[in-house]
N, C-alpha and C positions, 0 to 999 in steps of 0.2 A: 395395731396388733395384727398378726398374721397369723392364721387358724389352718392345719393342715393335719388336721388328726386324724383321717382318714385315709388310705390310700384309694385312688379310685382304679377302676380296673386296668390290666395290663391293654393297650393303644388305645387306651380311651383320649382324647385330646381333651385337656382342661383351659380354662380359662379363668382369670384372676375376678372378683366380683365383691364390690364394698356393699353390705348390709346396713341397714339403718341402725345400727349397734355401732356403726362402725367398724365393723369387724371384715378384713379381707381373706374370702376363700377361694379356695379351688372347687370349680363348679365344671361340669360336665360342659364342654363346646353343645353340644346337643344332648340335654336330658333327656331319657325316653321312660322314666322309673319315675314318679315324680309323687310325692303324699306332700297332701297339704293341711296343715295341722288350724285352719279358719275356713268355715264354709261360706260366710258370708262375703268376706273380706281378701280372700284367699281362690277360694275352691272355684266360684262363678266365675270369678274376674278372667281363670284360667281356662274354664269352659270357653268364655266369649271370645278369647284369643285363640281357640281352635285345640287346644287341648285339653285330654280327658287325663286327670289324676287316677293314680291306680289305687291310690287309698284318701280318705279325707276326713278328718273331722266333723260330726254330724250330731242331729240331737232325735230326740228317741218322744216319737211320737203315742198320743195315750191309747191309742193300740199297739204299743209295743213292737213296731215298725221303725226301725230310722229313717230318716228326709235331712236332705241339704237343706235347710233355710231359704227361702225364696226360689230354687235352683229349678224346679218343676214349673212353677209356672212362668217363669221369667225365663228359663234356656231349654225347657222341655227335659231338661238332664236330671237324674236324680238315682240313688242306689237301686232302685230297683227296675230303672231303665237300661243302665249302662253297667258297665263291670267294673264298679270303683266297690273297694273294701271299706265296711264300716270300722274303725279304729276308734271311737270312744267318743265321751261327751265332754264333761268337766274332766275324766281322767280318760287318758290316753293310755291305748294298750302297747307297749313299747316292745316285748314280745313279738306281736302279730307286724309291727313295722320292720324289726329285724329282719324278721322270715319273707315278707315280700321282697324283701332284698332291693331295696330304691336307689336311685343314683342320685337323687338330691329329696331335703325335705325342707318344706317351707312354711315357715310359722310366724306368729306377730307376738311383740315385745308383752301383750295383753293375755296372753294365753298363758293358764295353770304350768302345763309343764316345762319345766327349766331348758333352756337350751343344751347345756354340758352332755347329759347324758342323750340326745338324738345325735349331736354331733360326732358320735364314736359310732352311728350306725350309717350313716352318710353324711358328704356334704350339706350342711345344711345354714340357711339363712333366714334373717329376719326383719321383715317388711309391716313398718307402720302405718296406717291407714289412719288411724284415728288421731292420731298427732299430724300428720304430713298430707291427709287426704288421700283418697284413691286414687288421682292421676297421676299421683306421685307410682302409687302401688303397681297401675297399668302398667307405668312405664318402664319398671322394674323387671318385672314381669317378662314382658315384650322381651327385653335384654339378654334376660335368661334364656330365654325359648327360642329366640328368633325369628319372635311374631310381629316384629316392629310395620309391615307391609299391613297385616290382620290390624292392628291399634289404630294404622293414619285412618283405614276406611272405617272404624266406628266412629272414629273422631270428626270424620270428614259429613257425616252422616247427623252427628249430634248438634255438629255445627250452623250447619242446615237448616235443624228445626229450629234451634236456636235464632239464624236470620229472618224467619219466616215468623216466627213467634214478635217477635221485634218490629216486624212492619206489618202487624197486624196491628197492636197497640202503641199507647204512648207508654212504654214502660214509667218512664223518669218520672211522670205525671200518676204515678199509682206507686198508694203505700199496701202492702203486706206483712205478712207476719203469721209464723207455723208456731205453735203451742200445742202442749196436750195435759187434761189434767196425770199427777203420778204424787202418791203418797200425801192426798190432801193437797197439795199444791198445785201449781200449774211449771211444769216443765216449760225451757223453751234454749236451742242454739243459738250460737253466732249462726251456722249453716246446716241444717239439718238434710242430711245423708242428700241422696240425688234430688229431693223434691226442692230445699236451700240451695241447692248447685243452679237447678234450672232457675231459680228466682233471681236468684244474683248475675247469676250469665246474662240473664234478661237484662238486666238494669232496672228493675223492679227496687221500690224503695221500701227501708225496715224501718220502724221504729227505732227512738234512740238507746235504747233500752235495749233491742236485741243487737244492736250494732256494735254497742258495747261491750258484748258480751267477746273475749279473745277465743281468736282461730282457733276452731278446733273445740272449743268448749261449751259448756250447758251451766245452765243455773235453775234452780227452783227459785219462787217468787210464792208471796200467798195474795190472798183475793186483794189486799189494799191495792196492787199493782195493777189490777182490770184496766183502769182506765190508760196508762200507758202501754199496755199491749194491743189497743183499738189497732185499728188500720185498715185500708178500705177495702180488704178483702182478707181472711184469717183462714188459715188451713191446718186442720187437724186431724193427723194422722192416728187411724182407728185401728184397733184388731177386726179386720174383715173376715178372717177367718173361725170365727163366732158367730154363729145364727144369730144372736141380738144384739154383737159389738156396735153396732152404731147409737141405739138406744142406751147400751153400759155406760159407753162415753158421754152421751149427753148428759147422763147420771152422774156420772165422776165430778163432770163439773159443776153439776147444780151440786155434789156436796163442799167442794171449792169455795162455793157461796150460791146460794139461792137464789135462785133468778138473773144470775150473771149475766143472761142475754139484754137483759134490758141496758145493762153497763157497755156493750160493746155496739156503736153503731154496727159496727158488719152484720151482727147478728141480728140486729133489729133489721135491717135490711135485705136479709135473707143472701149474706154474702160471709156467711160463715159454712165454712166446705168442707167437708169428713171425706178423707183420702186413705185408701187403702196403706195400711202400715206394712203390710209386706211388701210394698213395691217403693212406697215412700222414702224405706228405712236402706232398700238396697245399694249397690255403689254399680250397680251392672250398666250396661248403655243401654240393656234393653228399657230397665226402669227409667232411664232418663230420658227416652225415647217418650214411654207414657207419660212422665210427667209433663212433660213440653205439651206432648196434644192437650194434655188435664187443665192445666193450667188455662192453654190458650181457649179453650171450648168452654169454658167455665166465665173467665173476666170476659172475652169478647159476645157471649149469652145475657152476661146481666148490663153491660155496658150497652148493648143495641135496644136491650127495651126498656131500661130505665130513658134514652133519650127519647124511645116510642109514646113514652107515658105523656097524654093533652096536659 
């Protein structure tokens, strides 16, 4: 399908560009107008490659303030840092996009509002993260913008900790496994957002159970499963952003089941680790950056003095 419902403006130079819809547009050679209609998935990923959206998708804080999702403290960026427009939560103000007058707008297949009607206010496309992962999304990204020079050095950089992380431990020789209690149960991914990236990139080994579970996806499990979620070191991702989120959690899953800890060696061994969820949950390279040090400072901690122990 070829999409050109928009004219873009008189010398603008366009270039042809497939969305993950599969849909082929005409996309600005260089966007300089850009809304991005995901903050998490979307809005940072564009920060870290050097560009600031002029409007974004954002959610409305209980002071009645909008914030980017993770974007403050992961890129320092955030609406009331920078000159990006708040444009709505679950509904998007389609109005206030028209009027900023964008030369491209970029949304995912996940999001409330329809495609049809943005794509009569500009070019616009549609990037999957949650099916196809972020690197995919990076790389998209990078394309559009012509930040592909910005992408190799985070990548170059991620890589990095990545090799360092690697010959610090035996990865191959260590099982893990990310869970969190959610509706009585115990959530858990195939890969769980950047902290699931850094573990696998590692060569870190999962349970068979979360192995199973296909790209891209999550399952809930209830307490009979404890014991196949063991693993020699368990990471769960908290609301930090809660004066007593670490304690909530630990409560979530004692109502899971009652005394779960004694079911999971990690826990009995004090190698069950609560990791901040806004950083955990992010696709940025800054979080990936944290979670590599998190990781490695954490198993290489309990690994040198457990062999310390007479």
């Amino acid at each position: 399908m070829f999409l050109s419902l928009l004219v873009l403006s008189p010398g603008a130079l366009a270039k042809p560009f497939t969305d993950d819809l599969g849909r082929s547009v005409d996309v600005p050679e260089t966007p300089r107008r850009i809304i991005s209609l995901y903050d998490v998935d979307i809005t940072v990923p564009l920060i870290e490659l050097g560009i600031i959206p002029i409007a974004s998708h954002g959610r409305m804080g209980l002071d009645g303030k909008p914030y980017l999702r993770t974007s403050k403290l992961l890129t320092g960026v955030d609406f009331d840092t920078d000159n990006i427009r708040y444009i709505g939560s679950t509904e998007i103000d389609l109005e206030a996009i028209a009027a900023l007058k964008p030369d491209l707008i970029v949304t995912s297949p996940i999001r409330a509002t329809p495609i049809e009607p943005l794509q009569y206010l500009a070019p616009t496309v549609s990037l999957d993260a949650s099916t196809l992962g972020t690197q995919h999304v990076y790389r998209k990204l990078a394309e559009l913008t012509g930040t592909q020079n910005r992408l190799r050095a985070l990548e170059t950089r991620y890589k990095a900790g990545i090799d360092a992380l690697k010959s610090t431990l035996k990865t191959g020789d260590i099982t893990v496994n990310v869970f969190q209690p959610l509706n009585g149960k115990i959530s858990l991914y195939h890969t769980y957002r950047s902290l699931g990236r850094v573990l696998r990139d590692a060569g870190f080994m999962f349970p068979a159970l979360t192995n199973n579970i296909p790209k891209g996806d999550r399952i809930e499990v209830g307490a009979e499963y404890l014991p196949d979620l063991d693993a020699d070191f368990i990471f769960d991702p908290y609301r930090a952003d809660r004066g007593d989120g670490a304690m909530q959690e630990r409560a979530a899953m004692d109502k899971v089941f009652p005394g779960f800890c004694q079911f999971l060696k990690a826990c009995q061994n004090g190698r069950y680790i609560l990791v901040s969820r806004e950083v955990a949950i992010s696709s940025s390279y800054s979080a990936l950056a944290l979670m590599t040090s998190l990781v490695q400072s954490h198993i290489a901690s309990h690994l040198a003095f457990a062999v310390a122990k007479p």
